[in-house]
N, C-alpha and C positions, 0 to 999 in steps of 0.2 A: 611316291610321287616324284616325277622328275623334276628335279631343278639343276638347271647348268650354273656354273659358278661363272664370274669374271676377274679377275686381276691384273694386274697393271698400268691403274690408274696413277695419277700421282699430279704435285706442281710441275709444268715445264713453263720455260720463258716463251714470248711470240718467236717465230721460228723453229722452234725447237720440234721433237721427236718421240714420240711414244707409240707401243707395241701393246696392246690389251690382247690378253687368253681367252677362253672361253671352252669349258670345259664339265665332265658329267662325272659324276662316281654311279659306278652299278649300271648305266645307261651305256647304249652304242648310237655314237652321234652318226656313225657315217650313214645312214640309208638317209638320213635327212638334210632338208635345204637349213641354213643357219641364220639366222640374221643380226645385225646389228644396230640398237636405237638408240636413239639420244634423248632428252630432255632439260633442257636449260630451266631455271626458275621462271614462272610466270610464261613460260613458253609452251608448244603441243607440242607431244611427244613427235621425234620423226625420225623415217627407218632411214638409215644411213649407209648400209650397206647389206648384200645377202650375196650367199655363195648356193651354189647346187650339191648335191648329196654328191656329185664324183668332183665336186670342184671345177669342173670344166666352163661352167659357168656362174659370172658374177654381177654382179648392179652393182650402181654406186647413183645415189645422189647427187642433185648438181654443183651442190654446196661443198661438194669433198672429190671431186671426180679431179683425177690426176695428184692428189695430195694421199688418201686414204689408199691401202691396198688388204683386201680380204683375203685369205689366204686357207686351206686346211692341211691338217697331217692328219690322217685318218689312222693310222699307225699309234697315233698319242694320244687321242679322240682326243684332240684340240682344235678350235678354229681362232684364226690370230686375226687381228685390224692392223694394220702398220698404219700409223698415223706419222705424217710430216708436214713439214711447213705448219705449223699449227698456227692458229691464229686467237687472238681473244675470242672471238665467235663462237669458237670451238669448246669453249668449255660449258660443260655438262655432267650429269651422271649418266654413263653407257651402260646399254643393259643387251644381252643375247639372248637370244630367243631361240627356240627348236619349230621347227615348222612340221606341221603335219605330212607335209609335204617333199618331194624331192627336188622338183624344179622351185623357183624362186620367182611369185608372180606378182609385181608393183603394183598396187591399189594406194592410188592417191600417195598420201606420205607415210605409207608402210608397205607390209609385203603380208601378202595371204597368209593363211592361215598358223600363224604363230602361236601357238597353247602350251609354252612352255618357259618362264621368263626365271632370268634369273634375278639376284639384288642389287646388282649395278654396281659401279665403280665411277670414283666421281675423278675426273679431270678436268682439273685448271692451267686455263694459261695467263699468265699473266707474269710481268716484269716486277 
């Protein structure tokens, strides 16, 4: 059974900067789109960003557009989040997903067909 793993999370203060992985043992991430979701306590889960199986194309939410940047190396089957600017809002447990699919297609506050979750990585911000 595939499950991608995440790491990277950790405390940052507001402002600050983190880089989350996201990565497969035995699995080849590259034919697929990637995504990346959030979930704050007491909150709905929401896709936050996805990349396309060549990387050429990405989404971003509008909560994180110009602060977050999705990234892959297909070389390392890894796909990165570069997070900045963080803000208290931001914190959550992130979780990646494998998409069925290659391209990356927005349905409400996720992205299609995702069947493959990993156990998240929890990040806080806060001072």
């Amino acid at each position: 059974q595939l499950q991608p793993v995440e790491s990277g999370g950790g405390l940052v203060q507001p402002g600050g900067s983190l880089r989350l992985s996201c990565t497969a043992s035995g699995f080849t991430l590259e034919h697929y789109a990637i995504g990346w979701f959030r979930q704050a306590p007491g909150k709905e889960r929401e896709g936050v960003s996805c990349i396309s199986s060549s990387g050429g194309i990405t989404n971003y939410a509008d909560s994180v557009k110009g602060r977050f940047t999705i990234s892959r190396d297909n070389a390392k089957n890894t796909v990165y989040l570069q997070m900045t600017s963080l803000k208290p809002e931001d914190t959550a447990v992130y979780y990646c997903a494998v998409s069925e699919a290659r391209a990356c297609v927005r349905t409400g506050v996720g992205y299609y067909g995702m069947n493959y979750w990993g156990k998240g990585t929890l990040v806080t911000v806060s001072s």
